[in-house]
C-alpha positions as CSV (number, residue, x, y, z in Angstrom):
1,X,69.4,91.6,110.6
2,X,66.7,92.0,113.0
3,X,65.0,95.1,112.7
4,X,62.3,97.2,114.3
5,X,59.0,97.6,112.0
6,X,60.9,100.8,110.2
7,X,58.5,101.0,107.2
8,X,55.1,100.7,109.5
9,X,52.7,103.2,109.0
10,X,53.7,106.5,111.0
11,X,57.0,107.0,110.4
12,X,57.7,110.8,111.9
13,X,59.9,113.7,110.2
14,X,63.3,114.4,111.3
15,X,62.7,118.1,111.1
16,X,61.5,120.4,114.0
17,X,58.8,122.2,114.3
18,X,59.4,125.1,111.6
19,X,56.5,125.8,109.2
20,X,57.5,127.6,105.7
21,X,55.7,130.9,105.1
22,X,53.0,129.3,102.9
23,X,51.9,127.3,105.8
24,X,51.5,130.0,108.7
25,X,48.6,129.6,110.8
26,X,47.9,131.9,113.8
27,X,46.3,129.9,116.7
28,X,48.1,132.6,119.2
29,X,50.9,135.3,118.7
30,X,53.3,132.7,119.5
31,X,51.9,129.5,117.4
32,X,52.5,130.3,114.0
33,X,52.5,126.4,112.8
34,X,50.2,124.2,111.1
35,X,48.5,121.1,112.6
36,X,51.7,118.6,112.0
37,X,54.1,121.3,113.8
38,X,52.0,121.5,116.6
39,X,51.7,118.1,117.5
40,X,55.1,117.2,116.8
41,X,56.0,117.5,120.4
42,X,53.4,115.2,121.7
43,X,54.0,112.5,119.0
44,X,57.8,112.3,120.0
45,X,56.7,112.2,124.0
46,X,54.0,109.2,123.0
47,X,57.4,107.6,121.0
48,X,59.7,108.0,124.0
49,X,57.5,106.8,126.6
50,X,56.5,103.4,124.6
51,X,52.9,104.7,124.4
52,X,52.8,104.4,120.7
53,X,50.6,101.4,120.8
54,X,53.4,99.2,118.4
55,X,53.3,95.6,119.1
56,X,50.3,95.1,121.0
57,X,46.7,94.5,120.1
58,X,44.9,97.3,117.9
59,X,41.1,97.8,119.6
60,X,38.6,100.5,118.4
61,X,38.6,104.0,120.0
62,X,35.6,105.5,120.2
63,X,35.3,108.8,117.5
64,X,32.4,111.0,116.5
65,X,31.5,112.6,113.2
66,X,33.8,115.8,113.7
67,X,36.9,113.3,114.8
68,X,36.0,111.3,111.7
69,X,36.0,114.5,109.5
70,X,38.9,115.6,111.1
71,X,40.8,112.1,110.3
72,X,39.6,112.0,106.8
73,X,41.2,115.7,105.8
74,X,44.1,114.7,107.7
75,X,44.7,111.8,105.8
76,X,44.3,114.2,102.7
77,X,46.9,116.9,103.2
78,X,49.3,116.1,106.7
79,X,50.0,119.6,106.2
80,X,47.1,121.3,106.5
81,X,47.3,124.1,108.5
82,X,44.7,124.3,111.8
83,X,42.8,127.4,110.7
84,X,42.0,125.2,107.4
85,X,41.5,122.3,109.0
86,X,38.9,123.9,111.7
87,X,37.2,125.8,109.1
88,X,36.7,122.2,107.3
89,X,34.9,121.1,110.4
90,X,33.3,123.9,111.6
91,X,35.1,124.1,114.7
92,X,36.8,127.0,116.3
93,X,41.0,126.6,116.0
94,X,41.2,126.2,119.3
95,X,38.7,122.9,119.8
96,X,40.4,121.3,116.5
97,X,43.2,121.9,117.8
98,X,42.8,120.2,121.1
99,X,40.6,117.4,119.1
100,X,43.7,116.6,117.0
101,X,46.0,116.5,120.0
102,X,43.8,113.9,121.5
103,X,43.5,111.7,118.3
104,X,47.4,112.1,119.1
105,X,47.5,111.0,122.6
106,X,44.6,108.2,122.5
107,X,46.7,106.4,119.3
108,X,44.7,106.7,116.5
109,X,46.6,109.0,114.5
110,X,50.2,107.4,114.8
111,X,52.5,110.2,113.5
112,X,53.0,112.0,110.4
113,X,55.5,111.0,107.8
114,X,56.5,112.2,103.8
115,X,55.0,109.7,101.3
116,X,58.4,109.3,99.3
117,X,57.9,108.3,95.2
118,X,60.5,105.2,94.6
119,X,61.0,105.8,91.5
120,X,62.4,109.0,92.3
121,X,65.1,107.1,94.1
122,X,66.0,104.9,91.1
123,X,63.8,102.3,92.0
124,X,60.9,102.2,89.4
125,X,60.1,98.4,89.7
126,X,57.9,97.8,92.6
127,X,56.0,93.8,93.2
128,X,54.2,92.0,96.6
129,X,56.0,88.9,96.9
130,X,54.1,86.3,98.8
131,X,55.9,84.4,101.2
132,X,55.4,80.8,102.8
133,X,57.0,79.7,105.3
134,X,58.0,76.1,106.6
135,X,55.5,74.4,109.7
136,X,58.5,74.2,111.6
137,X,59.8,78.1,111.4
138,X,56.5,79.1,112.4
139,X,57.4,79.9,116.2
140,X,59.6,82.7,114.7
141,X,56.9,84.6,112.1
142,X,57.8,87.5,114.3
143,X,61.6,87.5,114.1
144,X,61.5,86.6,110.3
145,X,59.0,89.7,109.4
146,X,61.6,92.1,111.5
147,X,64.1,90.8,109.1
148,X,62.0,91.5,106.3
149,X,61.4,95.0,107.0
150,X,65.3,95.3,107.7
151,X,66.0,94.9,104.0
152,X,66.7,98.4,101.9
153,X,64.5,97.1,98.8
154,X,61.2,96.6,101.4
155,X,58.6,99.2,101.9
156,X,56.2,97.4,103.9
157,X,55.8,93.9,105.5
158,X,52.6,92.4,105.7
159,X,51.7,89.0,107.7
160,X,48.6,87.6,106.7
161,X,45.5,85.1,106.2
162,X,45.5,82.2,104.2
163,X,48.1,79.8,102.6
164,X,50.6,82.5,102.5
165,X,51.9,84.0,105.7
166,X,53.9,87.1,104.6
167,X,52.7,89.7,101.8
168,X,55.9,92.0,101.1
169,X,55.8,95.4,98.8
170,X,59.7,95.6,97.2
171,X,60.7,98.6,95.6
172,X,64.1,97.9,93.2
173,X,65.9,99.2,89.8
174,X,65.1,96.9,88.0
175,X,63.9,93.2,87.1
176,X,67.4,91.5,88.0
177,X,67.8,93.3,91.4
178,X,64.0,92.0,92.6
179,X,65.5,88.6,91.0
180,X,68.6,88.8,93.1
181,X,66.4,90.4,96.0
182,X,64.3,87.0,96.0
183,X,66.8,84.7,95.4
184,X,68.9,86.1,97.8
185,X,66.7,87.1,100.7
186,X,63.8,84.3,100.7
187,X,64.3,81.5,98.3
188,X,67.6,81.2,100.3
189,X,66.4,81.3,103.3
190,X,66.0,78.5,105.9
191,X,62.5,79.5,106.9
192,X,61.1,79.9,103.4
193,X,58.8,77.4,101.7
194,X,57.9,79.1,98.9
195,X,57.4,82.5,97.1
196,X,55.1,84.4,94.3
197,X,56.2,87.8,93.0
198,X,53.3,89.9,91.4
199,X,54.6,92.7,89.6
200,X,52.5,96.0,90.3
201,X,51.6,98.2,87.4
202,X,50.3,101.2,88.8
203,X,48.9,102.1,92.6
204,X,45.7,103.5,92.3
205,X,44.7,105.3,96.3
206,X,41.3,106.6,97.6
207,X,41.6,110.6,97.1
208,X,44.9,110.5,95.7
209,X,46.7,111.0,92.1
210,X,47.0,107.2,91.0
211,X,51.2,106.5,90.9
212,X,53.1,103.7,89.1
């Protein structure tokens, strides 16, 4: 059951680095990609060589106002294509370019990756289930959360402040699979103290279409 942290934010594409039509950029006669093409290459060598930064302890990195720009479209559209995304900044192709292939190789953008609608999957019912966990499991938060985000029904896996220890987002069919997801996965569980599942209505996010 144990599991690397598979739903963590940057997640990359399986795809190579082919651009549709719509999305041709032309940085040189022989770069005809957008911005997530290009740096797919040095994204998978930072995920081969362990340099993705997973597991050990986030510190600031120093970025200036066009970085920050650069970040915040970016996070907007992953497929925005360089010429767009330069002309955004005000910066030739060729400095955004490099910029974005630094953000790459100093860790703060972590990868690109499709944002997937559950629903679409059959999955429409989607809760945070707060998790406590026994005093004595607690020498093994990290082995239980690497369990959690094992499970098919988990999209992310939270460990946090407070009373609780563990916020989780499900995403099931209905109301008796996220029963039998809780019974089965946490109020069964050794390590488990307690639970409370909070049904979410609808997601609202910052620049985005809100989604249920």
């Amino acid at each position: 059951m144990i599991a690397s942290w598979v739903h963590a934010d940057g997640q990359l594409p399986g795809s190579g680095p082919a651009a549709s039509a719509d999305s041709v950029v032309k940085i040189s006669p022989i770069s005809p990609w957008s911005v997530k093409d290009l740096l797919y290459s040095s994204i998978m060598k930072k995920v081969s060589s362990g340099s993705n930064g997973a597991g050990g302890a986030a510190r600031a990195v120093p970025l200036d106002a066009t970085d920050r720009l650069l970040l915040d479209e970016l996070a907007r559209d992953g497929r925005i294509t360089n010429n767009a995304l330069a002309a955004a900044a005000g910066i030739a192709p060729s400095t955004c370019l490099g910029r974005v292939r630094a953000l790459v190789e100093r860790g703060v953008i972590r990868g690109f990756h499709a944002d997937i609608d559950p629903a679409a999957l059959g999955r429409d019912l989607q809760a945070m289930i707060a998790v406590r966990v026994h005093p004595s499991a607690r020498s093994h938060l990290a082995e239980f959360g690497e369990q959690l985000a094992a499970l098919p029904e988990v999209e992310n896996v939270y460990f946090i402040a407070g009373a609780d220890d563990y916020l989780i987002h499900v995403a099931t069919a209905d109301s008796g699979e996220l029963r039998s997801f809780v019974l089965d996965n946490l109020s069964a569980h050794p390590a488990v103290a307690s639970t409370e599942t909070i049904l979410i209505f609808e997601h609202v996010r910052p620049g985005h279409h809100s989604t249920a």
